[in-house]
Backbone as XML, in Angstrom:
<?xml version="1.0"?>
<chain id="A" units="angstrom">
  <residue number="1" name="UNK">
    <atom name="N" x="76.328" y="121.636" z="44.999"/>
    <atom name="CA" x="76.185" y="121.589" z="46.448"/>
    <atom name="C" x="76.133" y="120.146" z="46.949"/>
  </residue>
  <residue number="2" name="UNK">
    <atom name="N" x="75.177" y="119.475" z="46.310"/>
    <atom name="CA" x="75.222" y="117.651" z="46.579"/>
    <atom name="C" x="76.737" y="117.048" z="46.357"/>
  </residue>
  <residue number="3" name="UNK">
    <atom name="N" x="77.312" y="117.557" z="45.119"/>
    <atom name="CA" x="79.098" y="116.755" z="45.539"/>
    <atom name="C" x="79.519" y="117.579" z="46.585"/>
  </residue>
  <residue number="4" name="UNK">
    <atom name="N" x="79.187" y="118.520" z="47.368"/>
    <atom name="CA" x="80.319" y="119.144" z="48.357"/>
    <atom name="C" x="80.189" y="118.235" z="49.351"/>
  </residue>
  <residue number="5" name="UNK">
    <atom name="N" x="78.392" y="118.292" z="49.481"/>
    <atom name="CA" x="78.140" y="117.531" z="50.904"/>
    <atom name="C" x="78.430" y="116.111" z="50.984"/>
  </residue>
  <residue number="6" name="UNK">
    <atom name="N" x="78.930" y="115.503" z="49.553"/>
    <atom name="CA" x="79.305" y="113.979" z="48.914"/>
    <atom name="C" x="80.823" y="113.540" z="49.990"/>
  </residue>
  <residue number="7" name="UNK">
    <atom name="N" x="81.418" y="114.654" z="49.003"/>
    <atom name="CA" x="82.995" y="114.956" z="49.633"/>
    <atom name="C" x="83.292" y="115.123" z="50.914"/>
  </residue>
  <residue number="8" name="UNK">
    <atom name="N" x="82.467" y="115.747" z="51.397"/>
    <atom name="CA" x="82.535" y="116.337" z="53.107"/>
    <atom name="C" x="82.316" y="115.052" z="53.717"/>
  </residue>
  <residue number="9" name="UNK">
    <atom name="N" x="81.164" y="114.462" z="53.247"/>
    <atom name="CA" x="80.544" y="112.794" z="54.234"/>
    <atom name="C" x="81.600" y="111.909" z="54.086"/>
  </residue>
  <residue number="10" name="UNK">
    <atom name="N" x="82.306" y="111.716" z="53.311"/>
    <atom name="CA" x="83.057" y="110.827" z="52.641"/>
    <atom name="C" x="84.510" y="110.752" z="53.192"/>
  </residue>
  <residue number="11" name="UNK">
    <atom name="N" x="84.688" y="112.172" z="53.669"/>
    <atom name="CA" x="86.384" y="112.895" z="54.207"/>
    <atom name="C" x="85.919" y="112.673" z="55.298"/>
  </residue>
  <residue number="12" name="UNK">
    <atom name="N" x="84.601" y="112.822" z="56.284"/>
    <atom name="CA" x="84.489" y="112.679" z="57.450"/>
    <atom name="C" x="84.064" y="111.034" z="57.854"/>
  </residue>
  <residue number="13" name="UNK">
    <atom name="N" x="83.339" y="110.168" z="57.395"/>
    <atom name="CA" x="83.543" y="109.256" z="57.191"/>
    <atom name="C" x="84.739" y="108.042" z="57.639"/>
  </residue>
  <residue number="14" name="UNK">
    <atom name="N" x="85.877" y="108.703" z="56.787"/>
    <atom name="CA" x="87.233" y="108.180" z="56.299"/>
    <atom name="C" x="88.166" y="108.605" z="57.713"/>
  </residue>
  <residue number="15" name="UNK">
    <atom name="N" x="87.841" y="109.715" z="58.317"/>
    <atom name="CA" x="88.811" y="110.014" z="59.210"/>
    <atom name="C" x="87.833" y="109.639" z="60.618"/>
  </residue>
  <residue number="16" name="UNK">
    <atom name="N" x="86.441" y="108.766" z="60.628"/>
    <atom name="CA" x="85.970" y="108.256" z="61.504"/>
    <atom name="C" x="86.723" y="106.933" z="61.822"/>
  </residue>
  <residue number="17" name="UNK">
    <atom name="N" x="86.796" y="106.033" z="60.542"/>
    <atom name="CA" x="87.078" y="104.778" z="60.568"/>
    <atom name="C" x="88.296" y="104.869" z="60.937"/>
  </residue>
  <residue number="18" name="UNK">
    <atom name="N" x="89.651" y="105.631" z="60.597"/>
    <atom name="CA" x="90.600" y="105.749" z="60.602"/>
    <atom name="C" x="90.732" y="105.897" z="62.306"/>
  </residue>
  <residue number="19" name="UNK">
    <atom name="N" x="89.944" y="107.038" z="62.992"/>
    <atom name="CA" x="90.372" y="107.006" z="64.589"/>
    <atom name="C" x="89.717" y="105.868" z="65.519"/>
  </residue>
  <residue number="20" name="UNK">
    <atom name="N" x="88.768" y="105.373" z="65.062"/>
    <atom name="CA" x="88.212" y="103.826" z="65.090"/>
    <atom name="C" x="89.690" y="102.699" z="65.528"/>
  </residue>
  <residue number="21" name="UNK">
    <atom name="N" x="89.734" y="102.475" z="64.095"/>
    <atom name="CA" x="91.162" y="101.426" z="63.846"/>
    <atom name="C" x="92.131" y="101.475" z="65.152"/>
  </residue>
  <residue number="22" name="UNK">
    <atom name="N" x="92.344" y="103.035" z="64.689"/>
    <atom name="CA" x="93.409" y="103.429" z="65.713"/>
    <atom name="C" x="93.216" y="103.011" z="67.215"/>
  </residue>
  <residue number="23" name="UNK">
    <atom name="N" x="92.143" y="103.098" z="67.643"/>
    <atom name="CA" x="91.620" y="103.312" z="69.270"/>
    <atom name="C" x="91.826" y="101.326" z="69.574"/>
  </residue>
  <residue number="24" name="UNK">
    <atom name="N" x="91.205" y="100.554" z="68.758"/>
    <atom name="CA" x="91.067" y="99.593" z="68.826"/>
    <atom name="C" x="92.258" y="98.772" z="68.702"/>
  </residue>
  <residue number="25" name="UNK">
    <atom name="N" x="93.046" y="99.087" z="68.166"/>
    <atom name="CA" x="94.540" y="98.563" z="68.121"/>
    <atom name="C" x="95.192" y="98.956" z="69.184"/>
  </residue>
  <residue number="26" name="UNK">
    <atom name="N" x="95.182" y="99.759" z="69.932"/>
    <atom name="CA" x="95.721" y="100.333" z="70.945"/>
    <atom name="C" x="95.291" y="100.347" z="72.319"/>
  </residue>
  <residue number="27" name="UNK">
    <atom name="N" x="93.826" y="99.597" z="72.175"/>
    <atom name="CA" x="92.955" y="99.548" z="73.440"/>
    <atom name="C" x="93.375" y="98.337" z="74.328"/>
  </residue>
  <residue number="28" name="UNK">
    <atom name="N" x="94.147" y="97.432" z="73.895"/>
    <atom name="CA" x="94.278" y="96.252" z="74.744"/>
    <atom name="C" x="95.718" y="96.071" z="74.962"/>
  </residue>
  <residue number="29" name="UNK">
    <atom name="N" x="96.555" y="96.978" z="74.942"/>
    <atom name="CA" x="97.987" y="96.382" z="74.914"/>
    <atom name="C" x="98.498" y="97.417" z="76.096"/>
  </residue>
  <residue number="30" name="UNK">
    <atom name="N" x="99.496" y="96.271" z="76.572"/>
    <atom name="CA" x="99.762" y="96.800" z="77.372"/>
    <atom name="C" x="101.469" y="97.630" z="77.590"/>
  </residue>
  <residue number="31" name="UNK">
    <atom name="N" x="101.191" y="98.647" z="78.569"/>
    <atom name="CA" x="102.495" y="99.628" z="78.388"/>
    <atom name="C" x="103.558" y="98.586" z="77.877"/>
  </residue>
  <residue number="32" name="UNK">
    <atom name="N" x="104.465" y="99.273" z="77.340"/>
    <atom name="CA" x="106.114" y="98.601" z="76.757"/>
    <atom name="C" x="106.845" y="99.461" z="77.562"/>
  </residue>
  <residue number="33" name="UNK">
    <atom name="N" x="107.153" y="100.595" z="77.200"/>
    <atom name="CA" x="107.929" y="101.873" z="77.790"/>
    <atom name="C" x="107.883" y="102.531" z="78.748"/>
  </residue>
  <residue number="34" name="UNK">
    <atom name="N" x="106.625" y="102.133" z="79.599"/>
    <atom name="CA" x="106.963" y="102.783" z="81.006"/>
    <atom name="C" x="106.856" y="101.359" z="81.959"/>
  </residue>
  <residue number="35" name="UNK">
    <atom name="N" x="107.493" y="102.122" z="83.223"/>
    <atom name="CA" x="107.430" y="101.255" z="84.438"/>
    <atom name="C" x="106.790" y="101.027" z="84.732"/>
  </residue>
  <residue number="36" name="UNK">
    <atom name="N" x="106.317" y="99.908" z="85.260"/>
    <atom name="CA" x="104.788" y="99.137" z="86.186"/>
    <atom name="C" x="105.151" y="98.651" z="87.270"/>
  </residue>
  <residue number="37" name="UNK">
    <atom name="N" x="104.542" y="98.535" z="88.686"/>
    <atom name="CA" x="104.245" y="97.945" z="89.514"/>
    <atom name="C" x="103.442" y="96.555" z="89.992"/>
  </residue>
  <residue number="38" name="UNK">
    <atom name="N" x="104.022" y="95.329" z="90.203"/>
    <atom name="CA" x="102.708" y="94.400" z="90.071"/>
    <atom name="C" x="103.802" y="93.797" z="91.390"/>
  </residue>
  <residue number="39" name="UNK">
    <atom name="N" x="102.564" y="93.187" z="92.326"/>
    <atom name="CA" x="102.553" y="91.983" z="93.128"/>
    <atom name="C" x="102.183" y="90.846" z="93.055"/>
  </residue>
  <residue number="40" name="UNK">
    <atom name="N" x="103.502" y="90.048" z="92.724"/>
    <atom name="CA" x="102.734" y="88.544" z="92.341"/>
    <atom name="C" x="103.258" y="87.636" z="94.079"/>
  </residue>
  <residue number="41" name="UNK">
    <atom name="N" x="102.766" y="86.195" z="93.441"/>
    <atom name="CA" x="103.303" y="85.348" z="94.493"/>
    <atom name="C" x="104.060" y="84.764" z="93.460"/>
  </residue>
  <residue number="42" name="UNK">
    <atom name="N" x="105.287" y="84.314" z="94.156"/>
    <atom name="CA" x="105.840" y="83.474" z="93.319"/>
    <atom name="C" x="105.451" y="81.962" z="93.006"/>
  </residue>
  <residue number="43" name="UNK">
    <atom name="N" x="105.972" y="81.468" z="92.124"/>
    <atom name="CA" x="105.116" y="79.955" z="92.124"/>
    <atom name="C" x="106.348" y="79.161" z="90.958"/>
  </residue>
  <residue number="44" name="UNK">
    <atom name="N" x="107.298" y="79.018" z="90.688"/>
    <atom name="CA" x="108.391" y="78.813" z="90.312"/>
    <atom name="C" x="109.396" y="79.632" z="90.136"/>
  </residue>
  <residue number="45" name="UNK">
    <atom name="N" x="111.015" y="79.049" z="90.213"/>
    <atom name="CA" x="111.855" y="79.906" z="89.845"/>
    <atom name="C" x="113.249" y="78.688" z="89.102"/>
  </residue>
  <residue number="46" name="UNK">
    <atom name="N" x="113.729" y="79.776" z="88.397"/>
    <atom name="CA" x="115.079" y="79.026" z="87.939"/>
    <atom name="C" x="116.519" y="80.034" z="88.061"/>
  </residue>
  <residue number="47" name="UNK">
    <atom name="N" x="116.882" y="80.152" z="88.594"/>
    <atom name="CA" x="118.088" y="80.881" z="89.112"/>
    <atom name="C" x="119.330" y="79.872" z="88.911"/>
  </residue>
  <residue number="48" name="UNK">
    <atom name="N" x="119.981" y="80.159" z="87.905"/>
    <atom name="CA" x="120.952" y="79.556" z="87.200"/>
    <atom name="C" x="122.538" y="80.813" z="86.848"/>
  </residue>
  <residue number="49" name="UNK">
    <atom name="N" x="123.339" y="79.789" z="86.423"/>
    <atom name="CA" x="124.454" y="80.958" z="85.363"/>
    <atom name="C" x="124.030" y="81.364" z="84.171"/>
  </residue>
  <residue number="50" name="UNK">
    <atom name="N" x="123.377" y="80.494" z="83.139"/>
    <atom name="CA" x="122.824" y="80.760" z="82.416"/>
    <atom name="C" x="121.041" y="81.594" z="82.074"/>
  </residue>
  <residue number="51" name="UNK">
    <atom name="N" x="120.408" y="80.849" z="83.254"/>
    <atom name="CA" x="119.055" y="81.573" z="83.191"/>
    <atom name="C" x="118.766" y="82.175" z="84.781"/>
  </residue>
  <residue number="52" name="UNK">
    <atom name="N" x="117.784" y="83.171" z="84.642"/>
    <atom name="CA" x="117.004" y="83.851" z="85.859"/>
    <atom name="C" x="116.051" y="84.251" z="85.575"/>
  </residue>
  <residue number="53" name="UNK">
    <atom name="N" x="115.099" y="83.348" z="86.022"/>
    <atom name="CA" x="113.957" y="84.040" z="85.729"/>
    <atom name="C" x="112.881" y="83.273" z="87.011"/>
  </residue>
  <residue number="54" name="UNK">
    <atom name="N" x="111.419" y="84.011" z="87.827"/>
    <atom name="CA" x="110.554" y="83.314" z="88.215"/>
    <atom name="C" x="109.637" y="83.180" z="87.679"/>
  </residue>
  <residue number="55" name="UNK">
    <atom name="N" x="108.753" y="82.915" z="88.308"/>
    <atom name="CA" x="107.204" y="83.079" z="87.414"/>
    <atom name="C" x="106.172" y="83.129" z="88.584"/>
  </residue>
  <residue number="56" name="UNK">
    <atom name="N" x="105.690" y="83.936" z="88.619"/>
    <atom name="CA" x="104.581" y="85.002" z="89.522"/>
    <atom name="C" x="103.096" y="85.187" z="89.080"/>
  </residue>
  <residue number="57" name="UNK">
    <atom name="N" x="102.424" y="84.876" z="90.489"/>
    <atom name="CA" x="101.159" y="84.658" z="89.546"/>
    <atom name="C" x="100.744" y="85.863" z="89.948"/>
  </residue>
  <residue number="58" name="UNK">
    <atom name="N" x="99.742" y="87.320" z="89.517"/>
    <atom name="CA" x="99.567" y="88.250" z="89.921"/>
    <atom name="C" x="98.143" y="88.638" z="90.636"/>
  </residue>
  <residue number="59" name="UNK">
    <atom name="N" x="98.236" y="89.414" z="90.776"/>
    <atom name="CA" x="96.295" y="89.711" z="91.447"/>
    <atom name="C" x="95.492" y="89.195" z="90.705"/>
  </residue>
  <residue number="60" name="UNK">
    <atom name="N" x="95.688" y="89.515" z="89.699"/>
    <atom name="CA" x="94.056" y="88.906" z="88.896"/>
    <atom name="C" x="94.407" y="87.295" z="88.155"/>
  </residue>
  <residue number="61" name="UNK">
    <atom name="N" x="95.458" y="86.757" z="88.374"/>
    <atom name="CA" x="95.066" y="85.340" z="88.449"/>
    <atom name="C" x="96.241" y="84.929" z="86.981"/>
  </residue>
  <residue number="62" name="UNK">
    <atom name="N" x="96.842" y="86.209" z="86.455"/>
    <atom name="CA" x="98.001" y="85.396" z="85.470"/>
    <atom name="C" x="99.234" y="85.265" z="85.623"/>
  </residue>
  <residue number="63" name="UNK">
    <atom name="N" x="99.732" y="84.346" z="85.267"/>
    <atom name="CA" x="101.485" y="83.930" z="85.456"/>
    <atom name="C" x="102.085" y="84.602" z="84.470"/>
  </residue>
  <residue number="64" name="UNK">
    <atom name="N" x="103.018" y="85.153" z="85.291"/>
    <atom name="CA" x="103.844" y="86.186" z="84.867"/>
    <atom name="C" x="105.424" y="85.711" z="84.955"/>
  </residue>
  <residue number="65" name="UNK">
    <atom name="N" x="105.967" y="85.915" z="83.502"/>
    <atom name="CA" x="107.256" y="85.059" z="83.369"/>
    <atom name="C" x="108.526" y="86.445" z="84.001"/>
  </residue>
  <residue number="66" name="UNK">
    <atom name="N" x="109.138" y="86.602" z="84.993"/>
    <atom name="CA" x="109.766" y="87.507" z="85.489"/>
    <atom name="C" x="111.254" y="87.503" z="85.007"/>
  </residue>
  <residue number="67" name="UNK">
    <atom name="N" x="111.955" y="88.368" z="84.328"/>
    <atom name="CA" x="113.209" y="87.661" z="83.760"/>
    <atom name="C" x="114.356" y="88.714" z="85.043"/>
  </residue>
  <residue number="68" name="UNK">
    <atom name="N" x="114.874" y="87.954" z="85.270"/>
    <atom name="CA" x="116.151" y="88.436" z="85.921"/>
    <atom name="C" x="117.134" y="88.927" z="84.919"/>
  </residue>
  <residue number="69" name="UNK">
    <atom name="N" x="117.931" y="90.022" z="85.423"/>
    <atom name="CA" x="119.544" y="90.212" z="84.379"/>
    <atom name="C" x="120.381" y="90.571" z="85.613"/>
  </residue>
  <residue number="70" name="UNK">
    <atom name="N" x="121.694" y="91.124" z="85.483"/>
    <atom name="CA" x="122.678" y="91.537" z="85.605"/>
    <atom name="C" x="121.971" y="93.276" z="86.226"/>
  </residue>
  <residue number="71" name="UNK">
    <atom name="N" x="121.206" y="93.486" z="85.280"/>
    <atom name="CA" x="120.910" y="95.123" z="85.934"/>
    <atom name="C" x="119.640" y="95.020" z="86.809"/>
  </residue>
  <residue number="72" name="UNK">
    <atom name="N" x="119.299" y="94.103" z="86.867"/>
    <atom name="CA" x="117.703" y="93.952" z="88.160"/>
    <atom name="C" x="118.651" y="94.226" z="90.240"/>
  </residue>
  <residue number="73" name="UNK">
    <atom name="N" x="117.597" y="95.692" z="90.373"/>
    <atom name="CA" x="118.000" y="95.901" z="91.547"/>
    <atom name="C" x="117.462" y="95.224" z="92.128"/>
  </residue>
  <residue number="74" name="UNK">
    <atom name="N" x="118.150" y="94.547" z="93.580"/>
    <atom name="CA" x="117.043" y="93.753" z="94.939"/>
    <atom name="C" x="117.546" y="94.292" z="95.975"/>
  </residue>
  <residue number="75" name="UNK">
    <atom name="N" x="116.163" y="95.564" z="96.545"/>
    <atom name="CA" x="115.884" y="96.186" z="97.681"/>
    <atom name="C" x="116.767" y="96.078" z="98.398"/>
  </residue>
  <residue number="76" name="UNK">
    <atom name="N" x="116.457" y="94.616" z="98.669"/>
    <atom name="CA" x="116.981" y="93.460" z="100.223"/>
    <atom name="C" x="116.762" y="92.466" z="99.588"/>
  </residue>
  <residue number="77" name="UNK">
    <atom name="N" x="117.689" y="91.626" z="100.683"/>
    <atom name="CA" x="118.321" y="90.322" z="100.572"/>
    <atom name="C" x="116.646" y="89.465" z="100.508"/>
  </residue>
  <residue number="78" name="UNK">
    <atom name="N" x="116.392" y="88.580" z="99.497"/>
    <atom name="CA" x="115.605" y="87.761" z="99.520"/>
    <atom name="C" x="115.734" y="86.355" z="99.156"/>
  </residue>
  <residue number="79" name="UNK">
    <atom name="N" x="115.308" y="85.342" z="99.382"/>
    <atom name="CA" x="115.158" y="83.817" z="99.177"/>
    <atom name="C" x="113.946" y="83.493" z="98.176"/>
  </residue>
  <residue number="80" name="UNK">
    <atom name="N" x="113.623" y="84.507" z="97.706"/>
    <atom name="CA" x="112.863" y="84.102" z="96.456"/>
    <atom name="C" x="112.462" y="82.943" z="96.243"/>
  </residue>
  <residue number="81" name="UNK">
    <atom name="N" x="111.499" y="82.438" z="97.807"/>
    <atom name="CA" x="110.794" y="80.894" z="97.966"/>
    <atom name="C" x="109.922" y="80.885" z="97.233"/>
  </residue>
  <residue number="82" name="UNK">
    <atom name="N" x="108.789" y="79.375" z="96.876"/>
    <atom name="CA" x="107.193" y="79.769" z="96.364"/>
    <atom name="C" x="106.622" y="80.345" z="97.486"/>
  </residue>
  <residue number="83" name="UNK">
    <atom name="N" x="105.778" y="80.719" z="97.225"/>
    <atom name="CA" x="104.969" y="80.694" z="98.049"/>
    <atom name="C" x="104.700" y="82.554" z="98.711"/>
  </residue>
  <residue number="84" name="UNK">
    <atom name="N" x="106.371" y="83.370" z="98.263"/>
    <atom name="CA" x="106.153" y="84.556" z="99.199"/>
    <atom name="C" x="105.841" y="85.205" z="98.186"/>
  </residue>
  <residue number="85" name="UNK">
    <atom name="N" x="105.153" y="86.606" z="98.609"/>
    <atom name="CA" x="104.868" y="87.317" z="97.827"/>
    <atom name="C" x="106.141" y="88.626" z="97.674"/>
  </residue>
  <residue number="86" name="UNK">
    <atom name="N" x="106.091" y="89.550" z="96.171"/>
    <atom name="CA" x="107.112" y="89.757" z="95.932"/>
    <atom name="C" x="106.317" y="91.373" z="95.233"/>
  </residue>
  <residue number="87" name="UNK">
    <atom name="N" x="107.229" y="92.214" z="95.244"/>
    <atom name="CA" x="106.823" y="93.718" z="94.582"/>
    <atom name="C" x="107.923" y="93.377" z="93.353"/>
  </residue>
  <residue number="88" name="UNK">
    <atom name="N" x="107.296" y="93.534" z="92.067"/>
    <atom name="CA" x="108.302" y="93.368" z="91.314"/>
    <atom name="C" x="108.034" y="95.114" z="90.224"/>
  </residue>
  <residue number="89" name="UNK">
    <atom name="N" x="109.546" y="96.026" z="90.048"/>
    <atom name="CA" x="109.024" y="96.945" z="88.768"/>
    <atom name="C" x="110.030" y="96.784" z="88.036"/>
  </residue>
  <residue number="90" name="UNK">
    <atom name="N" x="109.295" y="96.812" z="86.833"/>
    <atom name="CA" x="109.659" y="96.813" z="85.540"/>
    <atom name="C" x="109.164" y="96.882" z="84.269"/>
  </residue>
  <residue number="91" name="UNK">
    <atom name="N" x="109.310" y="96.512" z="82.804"/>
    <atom name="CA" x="108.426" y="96.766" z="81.537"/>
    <atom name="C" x="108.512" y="95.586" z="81.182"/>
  </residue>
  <residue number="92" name="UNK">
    <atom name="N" x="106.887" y="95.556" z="80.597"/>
    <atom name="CA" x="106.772" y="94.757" z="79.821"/>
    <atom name="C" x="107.585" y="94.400" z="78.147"/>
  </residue>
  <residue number="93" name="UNK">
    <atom name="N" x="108.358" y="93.239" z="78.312"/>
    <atom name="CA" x="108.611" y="93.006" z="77.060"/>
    <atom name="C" x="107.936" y="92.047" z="76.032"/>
  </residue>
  <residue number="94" name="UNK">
    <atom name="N" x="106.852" y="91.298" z="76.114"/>
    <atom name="CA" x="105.662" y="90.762" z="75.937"/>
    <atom name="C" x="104.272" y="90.704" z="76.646"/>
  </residue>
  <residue number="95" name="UNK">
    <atom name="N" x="102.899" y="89.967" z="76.304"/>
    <atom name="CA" x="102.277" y="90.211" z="76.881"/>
    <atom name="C" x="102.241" y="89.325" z="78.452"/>
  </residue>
  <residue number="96" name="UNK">
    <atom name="N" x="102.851" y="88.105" z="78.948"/>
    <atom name="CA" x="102.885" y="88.120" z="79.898"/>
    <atom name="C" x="104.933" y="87.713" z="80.744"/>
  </residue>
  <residue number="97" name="UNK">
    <atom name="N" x="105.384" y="88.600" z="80.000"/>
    <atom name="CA" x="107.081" y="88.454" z="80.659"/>
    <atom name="C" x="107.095" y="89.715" z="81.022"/>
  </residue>
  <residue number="98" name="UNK">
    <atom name="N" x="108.209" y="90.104" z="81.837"/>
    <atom name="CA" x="108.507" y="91.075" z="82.529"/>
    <atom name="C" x="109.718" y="91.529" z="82.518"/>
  </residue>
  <residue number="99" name="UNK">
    <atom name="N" x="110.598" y="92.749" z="82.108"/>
    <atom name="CA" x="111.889" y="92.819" z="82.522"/>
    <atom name="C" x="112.144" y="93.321" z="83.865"/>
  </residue>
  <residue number="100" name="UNK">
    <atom name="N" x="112.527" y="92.622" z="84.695"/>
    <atom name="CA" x="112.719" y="93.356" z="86.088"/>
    <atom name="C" x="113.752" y="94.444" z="86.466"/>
  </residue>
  <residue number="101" name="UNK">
    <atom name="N" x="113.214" y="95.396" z="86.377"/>
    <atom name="CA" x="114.396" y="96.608" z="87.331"/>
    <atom name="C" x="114.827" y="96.835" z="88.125"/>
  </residue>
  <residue number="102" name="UNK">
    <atom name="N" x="113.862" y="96.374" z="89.503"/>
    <atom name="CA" x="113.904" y="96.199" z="90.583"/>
    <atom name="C" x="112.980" y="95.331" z="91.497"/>
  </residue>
  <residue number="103" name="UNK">
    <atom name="N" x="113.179" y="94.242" z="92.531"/>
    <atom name="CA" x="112.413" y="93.310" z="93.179"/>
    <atom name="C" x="112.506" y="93.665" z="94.594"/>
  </residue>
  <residue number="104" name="UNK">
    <atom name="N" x="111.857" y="93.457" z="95.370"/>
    <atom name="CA" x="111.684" y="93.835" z="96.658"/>
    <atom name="C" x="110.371" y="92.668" z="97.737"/>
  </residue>
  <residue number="105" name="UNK">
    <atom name="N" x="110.833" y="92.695" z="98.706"/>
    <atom name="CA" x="109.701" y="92.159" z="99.962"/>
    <atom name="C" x="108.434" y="92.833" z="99.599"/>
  </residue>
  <residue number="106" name="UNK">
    <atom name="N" x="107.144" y="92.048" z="99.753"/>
    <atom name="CA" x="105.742" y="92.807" z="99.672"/>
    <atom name="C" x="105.800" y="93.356" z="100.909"/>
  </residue>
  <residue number="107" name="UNK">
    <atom name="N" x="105.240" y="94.895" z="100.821"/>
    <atom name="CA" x="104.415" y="95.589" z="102.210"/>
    <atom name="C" x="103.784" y="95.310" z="102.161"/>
  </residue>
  <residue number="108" name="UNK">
    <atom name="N" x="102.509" y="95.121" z="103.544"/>
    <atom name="CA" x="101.321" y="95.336" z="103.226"/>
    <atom name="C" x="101.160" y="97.109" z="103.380"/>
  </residue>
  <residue number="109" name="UNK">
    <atom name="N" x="101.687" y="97.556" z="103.902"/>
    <atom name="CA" x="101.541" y="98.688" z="104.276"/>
    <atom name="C" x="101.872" y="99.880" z="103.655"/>
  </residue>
  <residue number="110" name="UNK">
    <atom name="N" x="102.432" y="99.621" z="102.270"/>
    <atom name="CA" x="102.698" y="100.585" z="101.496"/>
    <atom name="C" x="102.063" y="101.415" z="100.901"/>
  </residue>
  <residue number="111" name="UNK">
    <atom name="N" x="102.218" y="102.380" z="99.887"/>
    <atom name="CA" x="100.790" y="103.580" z="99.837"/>
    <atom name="C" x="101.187" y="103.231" z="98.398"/>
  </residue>
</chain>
């Protein structure tokens, strides 16, 4: 009876640490595969033949490297100055770059 309850502590134990690991590896990262919403201000840009990209600082205070392509929709016509603020969606392809899908004018009034 003492090895059952050995075995049992030991299997339960093992599949504690195991959903542990798991939770903790997974607790700080952020989506890859789905779409996000963020409002940054802009605060540089390089709009080139070769490169596109800005860099946006967001609500809570980090710069966010925004990459432009060939498939990034824009709403409306923008001048992508410093200073304006910008709705940008897209996925994360690191922890602070962005692939953009689509860019747009900030509302304030949006839901």
């Amino acid at each position: 009876m003492k090895k059952i309850k050995l075995i049992l502590s030991i299997f339960l134990l093992a599949i504690l640490f195991a959903v542990t690991i798991f939770y903790i590896k997974n607790k700080n990262t952020k989506p890859q595969n789905n779409l996000i919403n963020i409002v940054g201000t802009i605060e540089d840009k390089k709009i080139t033949l070769e490169e596109q990209y800005l860099y946006v600082k967001d609500g809570e205070g980090n710069k966010i490297k925004i990459n432009i392509t060939e498939n990034t929709n824009f709403k409306e016509k923008l001048k992508l100055e410093e200073g304006d603020k910008i709705n940008i969606k897209g996925k994360y392809i690191d922890k602070l770059i962005l692939q953009a899908e689509e860019i747009s004018n900030f509302n304030q009034n949006k839901k």
